[in-house]
C-alpha positions as CSV (number, residue, x, y, z in Angstrom):
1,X,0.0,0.0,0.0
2,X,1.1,3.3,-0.6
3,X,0.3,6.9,0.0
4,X,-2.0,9.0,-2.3
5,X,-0.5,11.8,-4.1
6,X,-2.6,14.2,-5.2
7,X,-1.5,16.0,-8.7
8,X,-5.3,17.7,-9.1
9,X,-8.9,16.7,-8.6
10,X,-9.4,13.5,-7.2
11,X,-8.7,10.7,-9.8
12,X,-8.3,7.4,-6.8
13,X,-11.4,5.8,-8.2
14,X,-10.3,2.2,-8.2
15,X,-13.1,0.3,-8.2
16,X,-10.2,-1.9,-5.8
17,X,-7.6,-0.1,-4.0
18,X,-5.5,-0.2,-1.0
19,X,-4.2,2.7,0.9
20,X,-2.1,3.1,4.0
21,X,-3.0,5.1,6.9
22,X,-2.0,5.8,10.4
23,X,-5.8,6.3,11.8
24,X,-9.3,6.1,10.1
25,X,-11.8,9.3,11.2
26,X,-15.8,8.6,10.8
27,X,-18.4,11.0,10.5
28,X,-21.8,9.9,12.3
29,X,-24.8,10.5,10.7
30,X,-25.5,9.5,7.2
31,X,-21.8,7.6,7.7
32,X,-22.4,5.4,10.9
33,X,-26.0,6.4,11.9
34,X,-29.2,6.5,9.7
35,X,-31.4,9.3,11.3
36,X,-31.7,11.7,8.8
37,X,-35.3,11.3,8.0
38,X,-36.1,12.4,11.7
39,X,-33.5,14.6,11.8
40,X,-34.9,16.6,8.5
41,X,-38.5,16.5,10.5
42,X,-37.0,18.3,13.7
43,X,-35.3,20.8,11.7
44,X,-38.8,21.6,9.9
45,X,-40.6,21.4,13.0
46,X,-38.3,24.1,14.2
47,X,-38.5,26.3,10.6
48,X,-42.0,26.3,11.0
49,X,-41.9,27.3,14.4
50,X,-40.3,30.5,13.6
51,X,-41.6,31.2,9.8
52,X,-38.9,30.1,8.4
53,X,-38.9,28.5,4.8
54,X,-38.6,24.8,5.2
55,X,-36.7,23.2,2.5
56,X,-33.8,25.6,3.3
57,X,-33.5,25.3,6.7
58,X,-33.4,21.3,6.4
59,X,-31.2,21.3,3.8
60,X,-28.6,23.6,5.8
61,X,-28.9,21.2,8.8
62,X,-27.8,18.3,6.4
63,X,-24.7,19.9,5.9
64,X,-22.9,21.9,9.0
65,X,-23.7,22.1,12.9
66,X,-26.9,23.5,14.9
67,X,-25.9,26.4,16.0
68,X,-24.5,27.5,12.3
69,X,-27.7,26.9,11.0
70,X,-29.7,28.8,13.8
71,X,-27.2,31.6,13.0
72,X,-27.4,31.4,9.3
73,X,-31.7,31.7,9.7
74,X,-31.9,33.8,12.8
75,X,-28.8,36.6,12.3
76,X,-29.8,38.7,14.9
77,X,-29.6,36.2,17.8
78,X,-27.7,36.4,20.7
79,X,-25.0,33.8,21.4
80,X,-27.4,32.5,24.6
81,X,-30.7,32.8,21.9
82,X,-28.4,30.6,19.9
83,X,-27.7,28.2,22.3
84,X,-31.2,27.7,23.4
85,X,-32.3,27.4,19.6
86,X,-30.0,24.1,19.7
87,X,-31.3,22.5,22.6
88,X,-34.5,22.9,21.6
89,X,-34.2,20.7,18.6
90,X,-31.8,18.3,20.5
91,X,-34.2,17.9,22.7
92,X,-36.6,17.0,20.3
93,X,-33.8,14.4,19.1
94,X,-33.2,12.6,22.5
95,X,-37.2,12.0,22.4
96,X,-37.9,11.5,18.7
97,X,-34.8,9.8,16.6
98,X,-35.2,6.3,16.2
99,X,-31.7,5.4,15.2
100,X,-30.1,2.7,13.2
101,X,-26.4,1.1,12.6
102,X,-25.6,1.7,8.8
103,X,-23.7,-1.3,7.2
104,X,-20.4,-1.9,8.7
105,X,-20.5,0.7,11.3
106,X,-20.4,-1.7,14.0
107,X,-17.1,-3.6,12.0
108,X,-15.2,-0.5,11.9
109,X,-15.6,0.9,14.8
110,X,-15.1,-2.5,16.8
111,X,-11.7,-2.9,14.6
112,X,-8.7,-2.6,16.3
113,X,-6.1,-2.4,13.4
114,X,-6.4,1.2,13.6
115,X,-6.7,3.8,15.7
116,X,-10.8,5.7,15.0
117,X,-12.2,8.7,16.0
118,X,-15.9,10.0,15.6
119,X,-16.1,13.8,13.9
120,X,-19.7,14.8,13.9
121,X,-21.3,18.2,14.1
122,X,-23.8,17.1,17.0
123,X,-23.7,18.0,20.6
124,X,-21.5,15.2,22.4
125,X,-24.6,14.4,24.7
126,X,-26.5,13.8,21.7
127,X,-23.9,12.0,19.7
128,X,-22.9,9.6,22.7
129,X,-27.0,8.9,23.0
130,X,-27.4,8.3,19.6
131,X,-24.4,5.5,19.2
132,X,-25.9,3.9,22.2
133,X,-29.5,3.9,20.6
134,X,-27.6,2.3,17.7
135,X,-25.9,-0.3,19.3
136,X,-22.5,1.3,18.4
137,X,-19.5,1.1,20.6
138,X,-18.0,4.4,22.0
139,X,-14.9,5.4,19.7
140,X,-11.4,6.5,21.1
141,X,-12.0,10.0,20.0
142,X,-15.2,12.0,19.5
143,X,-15.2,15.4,18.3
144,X,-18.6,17.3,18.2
145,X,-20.0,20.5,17.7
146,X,-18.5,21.8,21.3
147,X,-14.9,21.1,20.7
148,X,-14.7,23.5,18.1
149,X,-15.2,27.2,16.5
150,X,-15.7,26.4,13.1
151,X,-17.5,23.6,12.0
152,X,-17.5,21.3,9.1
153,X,-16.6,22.5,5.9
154,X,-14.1,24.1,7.7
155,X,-10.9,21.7,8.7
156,X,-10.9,22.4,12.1
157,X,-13.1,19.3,13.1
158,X,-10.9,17.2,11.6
159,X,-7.5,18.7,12.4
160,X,-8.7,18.1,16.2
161,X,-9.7,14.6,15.8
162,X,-6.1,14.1,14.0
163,X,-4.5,16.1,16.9
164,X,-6.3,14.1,19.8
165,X,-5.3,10.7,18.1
166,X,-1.6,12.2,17.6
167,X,-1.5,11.6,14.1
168,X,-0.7,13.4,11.4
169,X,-4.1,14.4,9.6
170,X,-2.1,13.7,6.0
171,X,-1.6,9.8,7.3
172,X,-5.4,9.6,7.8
173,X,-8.5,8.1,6.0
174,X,-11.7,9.7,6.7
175,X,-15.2,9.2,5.8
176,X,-18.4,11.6,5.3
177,X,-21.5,11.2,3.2
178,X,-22.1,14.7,2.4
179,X,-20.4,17.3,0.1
180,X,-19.3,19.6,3.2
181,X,-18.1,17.1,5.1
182,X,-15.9,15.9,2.0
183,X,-15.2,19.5,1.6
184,X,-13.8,19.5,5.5
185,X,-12.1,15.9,5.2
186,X,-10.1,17.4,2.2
187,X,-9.4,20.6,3.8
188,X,-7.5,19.1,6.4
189,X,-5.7,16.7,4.3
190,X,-6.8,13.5,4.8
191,X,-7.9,11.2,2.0
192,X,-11.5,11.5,1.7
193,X,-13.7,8.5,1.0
194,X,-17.2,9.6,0.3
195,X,-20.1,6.7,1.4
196,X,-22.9,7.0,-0.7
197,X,-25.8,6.1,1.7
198,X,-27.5,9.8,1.7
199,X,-26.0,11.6,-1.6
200,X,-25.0,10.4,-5.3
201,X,-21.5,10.2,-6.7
202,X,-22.1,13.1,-8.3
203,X,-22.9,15.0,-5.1
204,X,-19.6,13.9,-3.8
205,X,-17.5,14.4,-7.1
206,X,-14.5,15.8,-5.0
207,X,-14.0,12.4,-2.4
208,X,-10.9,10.4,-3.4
209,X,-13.2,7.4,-3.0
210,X,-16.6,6.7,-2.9
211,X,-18.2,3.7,-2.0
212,X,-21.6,2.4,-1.4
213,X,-21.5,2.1,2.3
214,X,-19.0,1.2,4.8
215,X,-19.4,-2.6,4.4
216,X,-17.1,-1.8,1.4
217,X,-14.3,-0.4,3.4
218,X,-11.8,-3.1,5.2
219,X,-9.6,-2.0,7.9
220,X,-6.2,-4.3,7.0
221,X,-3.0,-3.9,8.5
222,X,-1.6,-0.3,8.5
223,X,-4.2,0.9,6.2
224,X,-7.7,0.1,4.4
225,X,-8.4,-2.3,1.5
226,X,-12.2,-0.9,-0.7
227,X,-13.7,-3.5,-3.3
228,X,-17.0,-2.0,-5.0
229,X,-18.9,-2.6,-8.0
230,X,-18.5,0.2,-9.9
C-alpha cells in the first residue's frame, strides 16, 4: 500500500484499492447512523416554528452544525438565543430519533487495526446517546459541535480529531457522506472517502473514493483495503 498523491482533482477511483493510513476518522450520521429522515422533521418542526422557509432550513442542517444553521436563519440572535435554539431541537432528538447502525458501522468501529475517531457536528450528549441507541461502541475519539469554533466544511473538526489521536491528519482516512463534510475531510488533508448512503457520486464528485457504504471499506493492516462494484 502506498500513500495518495494528489497532482489535481481527485482521480483514486479504483473500483479496488489499498491505501495506508495511520488512523481512520468517521463521520456519524449518514456515515455510521441512519437518522436523517427524523432529523430533516426536527429541523422543519423548528422552521415552522419561527416562519422560516422549510426546505432551506433542512437542507442547511444536512450539511454543517446546529448552532451555524440557527445563525445562518436567525442573524440577529444572541450567542445565549443561539444556544437555546439548539437545545431545543436536540431535545426534540433525545425523544424522537429512532436510530439505526448503517452497514459496517459496527465492524469499523469495533476494529482494532487502527486507531478511530468519531467527527460529527452534533452535541457530544447527543452524539454519545445516539451511538448507544444504535448499538455502536464508544470510539477512542469524538469530536462534536463543542470542541470546536468552526465547524464542518471548515478543517478544524478534523485537524482536532487528527491532533487528539496524535496523528498526522495527511496519514489519515476519513469518511463523510455529504459534500461539506468531504469539503472539511479534504481541507485538512486527509484522504477523503465519500459513502454514498444519503447523496449520489455526483454529489460527492470531489471524495478520493466513494463507496456504497462502509461494508465496502476493510480495515487491513496499517491501512484500508475498498472492493466495490462500480
Amino acid at each position: 500500500m502506498g500513500p495518495l498523491v494528489r497532482t489535481g482533482p481527485p482521480a483514486y477511483r479504483d473500483p479496488m484499492g489499498e491505501l495506508s493510513a495511520a488512523a481512520l476518522l468517521l463521520d456519524m450520521d449518514g456515515t455510521l447512523i441512519e437518522a436523517v429522515g427524523s432529523w430533516d422533521q426536527h429541523w422543519s418542526d423548528w422552521a415552522g416554528h419561527h416562519r422560516l422557509p422549510r426546505d432551506p432550513v433542512v437542507a442547511a442542517a444536512r450539511e454543517g452544525p446546529a448552532e451555524a444553521v440557527v445563525a445562518r436563519f436567525l442573524p440577529g440572535a444572541a450567542s445565549a438565543d443561539v444556544s437555546a435554539e439548539v437545545a431545543w431541537v436536540e431535545r426534540l432528538d433525545r425523544f424522537r430519533l429512532v436510530e439505526a447502525a448503517l452497514p459496517g458501522a459496527a465492524a469499523v468501529l469495533a476494529q482494532r487495526g487502527l486507531p478511530v475517531a468519531v467527527v460529527t457536528s452534533a452535541a457530544r450528549g447527543t452524539a454519545v446517546l445516539r451511538l448507544q441507541r444504535a448499538g455502536l461502541p464508544q470510539p477512542a475519539v469524538l469530536v462534536a459541535a463543542g470542541d470546536v469554533r468552526h465547524g464542518k466544511p471548515d478543517p478544524e473538526p478534523y485537524l482536532t480529531a487528527a491532533a487528539r489521536l496524535g496523528v498526522d491528519p495527511t496519514d489519515c482516512v476519513g469518511v463523510e457522506d455529504t459534500p461539506s463534510g468531504v469539503a472539511s475531510l479534504r481541507a485538512a488533508g486527509l484522504v477523503a472517502v465519500g459513502v454514498l448512503t444519503t447523496r449520489d457520486a455526483a454529489a460527492l464528485h470531489e471524495a478520493d473514493v466513494t463507496l456504497p457504504d462502509l461494508a465496502a471499506l476493510q480495515v487491513v493492516p496499517g491501512g484500508v483495503r475498498w472492493v466495490t462494484d462500480s
